[in-house]
N, C-alpha and C positions, 0 to 999 in steps of 0.2 A: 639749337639756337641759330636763327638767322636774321643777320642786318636787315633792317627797316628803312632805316633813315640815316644820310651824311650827311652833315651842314657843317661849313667851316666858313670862317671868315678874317679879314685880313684887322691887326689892330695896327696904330700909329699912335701911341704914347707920347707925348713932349716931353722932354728933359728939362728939369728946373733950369740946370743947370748946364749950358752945352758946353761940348769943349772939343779939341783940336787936336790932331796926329798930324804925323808929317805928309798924310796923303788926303785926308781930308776933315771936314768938320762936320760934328754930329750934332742934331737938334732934337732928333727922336729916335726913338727905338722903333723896329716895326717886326711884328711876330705873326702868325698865323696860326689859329685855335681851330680846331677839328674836334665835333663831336658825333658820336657815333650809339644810333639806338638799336636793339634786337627784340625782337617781336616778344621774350620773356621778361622786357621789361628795363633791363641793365643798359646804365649808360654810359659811354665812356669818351675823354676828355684825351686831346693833346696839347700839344703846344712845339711852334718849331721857330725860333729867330731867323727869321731874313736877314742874309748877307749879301752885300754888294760887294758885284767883284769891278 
């Protein structure tokens, strides 16, 4: 089995509802999805939350 193909791409969600910490205010969430093909076919999915530092 060998990888074919990576495609990943960045998401930006809105929050209905934003809200507020003592360092900063959130309006979306933003994550990063990674999908990953192999020449027998199989395909496989990530997902990883971006943090600001």
């Amino acid at each position: 089995m060998k990888i074919t193909d990576i495609r990943f791409a960045k998401l930006s969600v809105p929050l209905i509802t934003p809200f507020k910490t003592a360092l900063r205010s959130v309006s979306s969430i933003e994550d990063v999805v990674v999908l990953i093909e192999t020449d027998s076919g199989h395909i496989g999915y990530g997902a990883q939350h971006l943090r600001r530092r």
